[in-house]
N, C-alpha and C positions, 0 to 999 in steps of 0.2 A: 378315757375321760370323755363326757360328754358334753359337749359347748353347747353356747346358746345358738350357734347357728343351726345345729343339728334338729333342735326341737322347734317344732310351728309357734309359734307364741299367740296362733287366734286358736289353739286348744288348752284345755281345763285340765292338766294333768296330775293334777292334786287328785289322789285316790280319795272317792264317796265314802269308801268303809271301808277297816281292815280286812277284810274278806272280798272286796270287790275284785272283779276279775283287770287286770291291768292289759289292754288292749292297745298294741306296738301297731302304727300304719308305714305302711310308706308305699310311693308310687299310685297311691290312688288315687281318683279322679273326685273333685269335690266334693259331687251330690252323693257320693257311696260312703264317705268322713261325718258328710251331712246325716246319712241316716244313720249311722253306726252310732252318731251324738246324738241323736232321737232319744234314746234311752240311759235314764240316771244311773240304771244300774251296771257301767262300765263303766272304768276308767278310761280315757279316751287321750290316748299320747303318740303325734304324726312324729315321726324323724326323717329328715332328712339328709342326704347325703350317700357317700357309696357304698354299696356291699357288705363290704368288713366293717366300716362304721355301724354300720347300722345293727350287723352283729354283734359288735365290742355292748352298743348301747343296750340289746336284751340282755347281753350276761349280765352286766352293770346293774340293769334294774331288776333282776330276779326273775322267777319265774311268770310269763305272759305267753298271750295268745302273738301271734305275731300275723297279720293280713298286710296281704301285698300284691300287687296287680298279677299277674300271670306269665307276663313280660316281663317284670322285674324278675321272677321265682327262676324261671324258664332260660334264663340269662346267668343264671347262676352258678358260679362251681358246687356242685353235688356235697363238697365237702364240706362247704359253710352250711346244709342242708343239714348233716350228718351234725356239725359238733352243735348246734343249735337243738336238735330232735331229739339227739343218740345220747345213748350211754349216762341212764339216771338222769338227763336236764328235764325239767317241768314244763320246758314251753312246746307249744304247739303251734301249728303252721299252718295258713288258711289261704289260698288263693283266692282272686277274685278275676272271673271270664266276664269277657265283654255280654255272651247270649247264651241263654241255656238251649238255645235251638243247634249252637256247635259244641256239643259233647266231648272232641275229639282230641282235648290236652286232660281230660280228669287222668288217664288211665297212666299218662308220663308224670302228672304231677304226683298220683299216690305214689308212684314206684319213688319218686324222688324225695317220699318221706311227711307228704305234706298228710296234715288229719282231713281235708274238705275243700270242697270249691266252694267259694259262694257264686249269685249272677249278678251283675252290676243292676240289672234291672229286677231284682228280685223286690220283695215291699221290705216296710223295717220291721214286724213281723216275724215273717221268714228270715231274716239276717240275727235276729237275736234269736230267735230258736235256737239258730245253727251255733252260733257263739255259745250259747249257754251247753247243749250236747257236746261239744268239741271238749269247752270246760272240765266237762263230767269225766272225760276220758273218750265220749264214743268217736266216729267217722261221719263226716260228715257229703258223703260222694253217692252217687245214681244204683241204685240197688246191681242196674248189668253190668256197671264198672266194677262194682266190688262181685257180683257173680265172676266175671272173668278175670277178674285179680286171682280169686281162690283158686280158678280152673286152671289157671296156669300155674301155680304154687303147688298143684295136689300131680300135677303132669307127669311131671318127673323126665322134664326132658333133659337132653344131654348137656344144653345147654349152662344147664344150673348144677351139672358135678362138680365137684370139689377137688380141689390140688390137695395131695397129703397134708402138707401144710397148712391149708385153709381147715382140713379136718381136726387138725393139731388144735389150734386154736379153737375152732370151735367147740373140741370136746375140753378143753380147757373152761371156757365161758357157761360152759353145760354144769361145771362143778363150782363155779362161782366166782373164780380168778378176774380180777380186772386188770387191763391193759398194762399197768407196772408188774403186775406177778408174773402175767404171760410172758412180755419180755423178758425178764428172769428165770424164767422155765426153761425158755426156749432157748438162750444168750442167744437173744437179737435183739434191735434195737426196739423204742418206744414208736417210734415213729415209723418201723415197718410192720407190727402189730398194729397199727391203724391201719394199716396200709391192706391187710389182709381181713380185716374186721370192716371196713369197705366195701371187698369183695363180696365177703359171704353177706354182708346185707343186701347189697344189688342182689346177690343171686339166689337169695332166701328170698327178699322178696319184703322184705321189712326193716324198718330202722328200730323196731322196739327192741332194745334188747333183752328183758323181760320173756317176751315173745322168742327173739333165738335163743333165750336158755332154756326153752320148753322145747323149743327144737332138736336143742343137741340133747336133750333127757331121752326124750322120745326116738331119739335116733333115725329119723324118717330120712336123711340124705345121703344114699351113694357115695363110695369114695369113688 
Protein backbone atom coordinates (compact mmCIF):
# COMPACT_ATOMS: atom_id res chain seq x y z
CA UNK A 1 0.00 0.00 0.00
CA UNK A 2 1.11 3.37 -0.66
CA UNK A 3 0.60 6.25 1.99
CA UNK A 4 0.62 9.60 1.62
CA UNK A 5 3.75 10.07 3.27
CA UNK A 6 5.52 8.17 0.58
CA UNK A 7 4.32 10.44 -2.29
CA UNK A 8 5.83 14.36 -2.63
CA UNK A 9 2.62 16.16 -2.45
CA UNK A 10 4.57 19.48 -4.34
CA UNK A 11 4.34 16.80 -7.51
CA UNK A 12 1.44 16.39 -10.20
CA UNK A 13 0.99 12.80 -10.30
CA UNK A 14 -2.15 12.72 -12.14
CA UNK A 15 -1.06 11.00 -15.52
CA UNK A 16 -1.21 13.77 -18.74
CA UNK A 17 -2.64 11.06 -21.03
CA UNK A 18 -3.23 7.40 -21.12
CA UNK A 19 -0.32 6.80 -22.89
CA UNK A 20 2.11 9.04 -20.99
CA UNK A 21 5.04 7.58 -19.62
CA UNK A 22 4.60 7.43 -15.74
CA UNK A 23 8.07 8.54 -14.14
CA UNK A 24 8.84 7.03 -10.38
CA UNK A 25 11.75 9.48 -8.62
CA UNK A 26 13.49 9.05 -5.65
CA UNK A 27 16.54 10.29 -4.02
CA UNK A 28 17.05 13.01 -6.36
CA UNK A 29 18.20 16.24 -5.77
CA UNK A 30 15.72 19.03 -6.56
CA UNK A 31 16.98 20.79 -9.61
CA UNK A 32 17.08 17.23 -11.63
CA UNK A 33 12.87 16.64 -10.34
CA UNK A 34 12.97 20.43 -11.48
CA UNK A 35 13.96 19.50 -14.98
CA UNK A 36 12.53 16.22 -15.36
CA UNK A 37 8.84 18.41 -14.60
CA UNK A 38 10.12 20.79 -17.37
CA UNK A 39 8.24 18.57 -19.68
CA UNK A 40 4.30 17.86 -19.98
CA UNK A 41 4.93 15.05 -21.55
CA UNK A 42 5.64 12.77 -18.23
CA UNK A 43 4.14 11.81 -15.60
CA UNK A 44 6.14 13.06 -12.83
CA UNK A 45 5.50 10.90 -9.30
CA UNK A 46 8.76 11.41 -6.39
CA UNK A 47 8.40 8.55 -3.47
CA UNK A 48 9.71 8.59 -0.65
CA UNK A 49 10.88 6.28 1.73
CA UNK A 50 12.90 2.93 1.90
CA UNK A 51 14.06 0.50 -0.80
CA UNK A 52 11.23 -1.96 -0.65
CA UNK A 53 8.72 0.71 -0.26
CA UNK A 54 9.63 2.24 -2.95
CA UNK A 55 9.60 -1.02 -4.73
CA UNK A 56 6.16 -2.40 -3.40
CA UNK A 57 4.99 1.51 -4.86
CA UNK A 58 6.22 0.61 -8.79
CA UNK A 59 4.55 -2.76 -8.64
CA UNK A 60 1.45 -0.97 -7.35
CA UNK A 61 1.52 1.54 -10.07
CA UNK A 62 2.38 -0.48 -13.05
CA UNK A 63 4.48 -0.37 -15.43
CA UNK A 64 7.28 2.95 -15.15
CA UNK A 65 10.56 4.35 -15.84
CA UNK A 66 11.99 4.41 -12.30
CA UNK A 67 15.25 7.36 -11.72
CA UNK A 68 17.15 7.38 -8.81
CA UNK A 69 20.35 9.02 -7.64
CA UNK A 70 23.14 6.55 -8.11
CA UNK A 71 23.65 6.11 -4.42
CA UNK A 72 20.33 5.24 -3.87
CA UNK A 73 20.74 2.23 -6.90
CA UNK A 74 24.41 1.41 -5.84
CA UNK A 75 23.11 0.80 -2.07
CA UNK A 76 20.86 -1.60 -3.22
CA UNK A 77 20.26 -5.32 -2.97
CA UNK A 78 20.90 -6.52 -6.71
CA UNK A 79 17.57 -8.42 -5.97
CA UNK A 80 15.13 -5.56 -5.74
CA UNK A 81 17.15 -4.69 -9.11
CA UNK A 82 16.17 -8.07 -10.64
CA UNK A 83 12.36 -8.38 -9.37
CA UNK A 84 11.76 -4.71 -10.51
CA UNK A 85 13.80 -5.29 -14.21
CA UNK A 86 13.43 -9.23 -14.63
CA UNK A 87 11.21 -11.57 -15.63
CA UNK A 88 8.32 -9.89 -18.04
CA UNK A 89 7.96 -6.52 -15.65
CA UNK A 90 7.84 -3.22 -17.97
CA UNK A 91 9.58 -0.95 -15.84
CA UNK A 92 12.96 0.41 -16.45
CA UNK A 93 15.66 1.77 -14.30
CA UNK A 94 17.59 4.96 -14.81
CA UNK A 95 20.41 6.29 -12.75
CA UNK A 96 21.26 9.61 -12.09
CA UNK A 97 25.57 10.51 -11.59
CA UNK A 98 26.64 13.48 -10.06
CA UNK A 99 29.37 14.52 -13.55
CA UNK A 100 29.54 12.86 -16.85
CA UNK A 101 33.46 13.73 -16.45
CA UNK A 102 33.25 10.31 -13.74
CA UNK A 103 32.27 7.70 -15.98
CA UNK A 104 33.27 5.12 -13.59
CA UNK A 105 29.76 3.59 -11.86
CA UNK A 106 27.85 3.28 -15.65
CA UNK A 107 29.60 -0.03 -16.23
CA UNK A 108 28.36 -1.48 -12.36
CA UNK A 109 25.10 0.14 -12.77
CA UNK A 110 24.44 -1.71 -16.38
CA UNK A 111 25.70 -5.06 -15.01
CA UNK A 112 23.19 -4.31 -12.09
CA UNK A 113 20.25 -4.14 -14.72
CA UNK A 114 19.81 -0.47 -14.89
CA UNK A 115 18.62 0.77 -19.01
CA UNK A 116 20.98 4.32 -18.56
CA UNK A 117 22.75 6.88 -16.60
CA UNK A 118 21.50 10.15 -16.76
CA UNK A 119 24.14 13.56 -15.51
CA UNK A 120 22.66 15.49 -12.94
CA UNK A 121 24.06 18.35 -14.94
CA UNK A 122 22.89 17.30 -18.18
CA UNK A 123 20.02 20.17 -19.95
CA UNK A 124 16.35 19.05 -20.03
CA UNK A 125 16.78 18.30 -23.45
CA UNK A 126 19.05 15.57 -23.12
CA UNK A 127 17.09 14.22 -19.91
CA UNK A 128 13.85 13.68 -21.98
CA UNK A 129 15.65 12.38 -25.00
CA UNK A 130 17.01 9.87 -22.71
CA UNK A 131 13.63 9.10 -20.89
CA UNK A 132 11.72 8.84 -24.10
CA UNK A 133 14.85 6.10 -25.87
CA UNK A 134 14.69 4.13 -22.44
CA UNK A 135 10.66 4.37 -23.11
CA UNK A 136 11.07 2.82 -26.39
CA UNK A 137 13.03 -0.04 -25.02
CA UNK A 138 16.67 1.18 -26.01
CA UNK A 139 19.94 1.74 -23.52
CA UNK A 140 20.58 4.62 -22.54
CA UNK A 141 24.93 4.50 -21.42
CA UNK A 142 28.38 5.77 -23.24
CA UNK A 143 28.93 4.00 -26.50
CA UNK A 144 32.74 2.41 -24.59
CA UNK A 145 30.49 1.16 -21.64
CA UNK A 146 28.33 -0.67 -23.68
CA UNK A 147 31.48 -1.55 -26.19
CA UNK A 148 32.93 -3.23 -23.22
CA UNK A 149 29.85 -4.61 -21.75
CA UNK A 150 29.70 -6.73 -25.13
CA UNK A 151 33.48 -7.43 -25.01
CA UNK A 152 33.20 -8.95 -21.96
CA UNK A 153 29.89 -10.92 -22.77
CA UNK A 154 31.36 -12.28 -26.10
CA UNK A 155 34.91 -13.27 -23.89
CA UNK A 156 34.01 -16.33 -22.68
CA UNK A 157 35.82 -16.08 -19.67
CA UNK A 158 35.86 -18.80 -16.99
CA UNK A 159 34.45 -16.69 -14.97
CA UNK A 160 30.85 -16.71 -16.50
CA UNK A 161 30.66 -20.77 -16.76
CA UNK A 162 27.92 -22.23 -15.62
CA UNK A 163 27.06 -25.01 -12.73
CA UNK A 164 25.14 -28.02 -14.28
CA UNK A 165 22.39 -26.71 -12.61
CA UNK A 166 22.55 -23.17 -13.68
CA UNK A 167 22.71 -24.85 -17.32
CA UNK A 168 19.43 -26.87 -16.29
CA UNK A 169 17.67 -23.94 -15.84
CA UNK A 170 18.86 -22.02 -18.29
CA UNK A 171 18.09 -24.64 -21.09
CA UNK A 172 14.81 -24.80 -19.42
CA UNK A 173 14.03 -20.80 -19.88
CA UNK A 174 15.57 -21.35 -23.44
CA UNK A 175 12.28 -23.54 -24.07
CA UNK A 176 9.97 -21.02 -22.37
CA UNK A 177 9.46 -22.56 -18.77
CA UNK A 178 8.93 -19.90 -16.11
CA UNK A 179 10.06 -19.94 -12.64
CA UNK A 180 6.98 -22.18 -11.23
CA UNK A 181 7.43 -24.87 -14.20
CA UNK A 182 11.25 -24.89 -13.66
CA UNK A 183 10.77 -25.58 -10.10
CA UNK A 184 8.51 -28.45 -11.09
CA UNK A 185 10.84 -29.86 -13.33
CA UNK A 186 13.38 -29.67 -11.32
CA UNK A 187 11.59 -30.68 -7.55
CA UNK A 188 13.20 -27.71 -6.13
CA UNK A 189 12.01 -24.92 -4.57
CA UNK A 190 10.48 -21.59 -6.15
CA UNK A 191 12.81 -19.60 -4.50
CA UNK A 192 16.01 -21.54 -5.22
CA UNK A 193 15.11 -21.15 -9.10
CA UNK A 194 15.40 -17.49 -8.32
CA UNK A 195 18.16 -18.06 -6.77
CA UNK A 196 19.95 -19.71 -9.86
CA UNK A 197 18.11 -17.40 -12.49
CA UNK A 198 20.15 -14.64 -10.36
CA UNK A 199 23.27 -16.23 -11.18
CA UNK A 200 22.97 -16.79 -14.66
CA UNK A 201 21.94 -13.16 -15.09
CA UNK A 202 24.92 -11.75 -13.21
CA UNK A 203 26.99 -14.07 -15.24
CA UNK A 204 25.25 -13.66 -18.75
CA UNK A 205 25.53 -10.33 -18.18
CA UNK A 206 21.78 -9.24 -18.48
CA UNK A 207 18.53 -8.96 -16.58
CA UNK A 208 16.35 -9.31 -19.90
CA UNK A 209 15.02 -12.35 -19.91
CA UNK A 210 13.86 -12.11 -23.47
CA UNK A 211 17.61 -11.79 -24.10
CA UNK A 212 18.66 -15.13 -21.96
CA UNK A 213 16.14 -16.98 -23.95
CA UNK A 214 17.96 -16.13 -27.09
CA UNK A 215 20.82 -17.06 -25.13
CA UNK A 216 20.10 -20.45 -24.16
CA UNK A 217 18.49 -21.03 -27.98
CA UNK A 218 21.62 -20.12 -29.39
CA UNK A 219 23.69 -22.12 -26.97
CA UNK A 220 26.62 -19.75 -26.76
CA UNK A 221 27.53 -20.68 -22.87
CA UNK A 222 30.02 -23.51 -21.64
CA UNK A 223 28.96 -25.99 -19.20
Amino acid sequence: MISEEMVEPAVNHKRTSARSPLVITAGLPASVVKLLNSSSEFTILELKGEPPEILAGCHKLGPCLLIASEQFILALDPGFLLELSGEGQLNKILAVCNSETNRAPELDLLQLGCSGVLWADMCAADMHRALHAVARGEMWFSRIVLSNAIRKLLSGSSSRRLTPREREVLQLIGQGYNNRKIAEKLFISRETVRWHVRSLYAKIGTHDRKRVTAIAAEERFAS
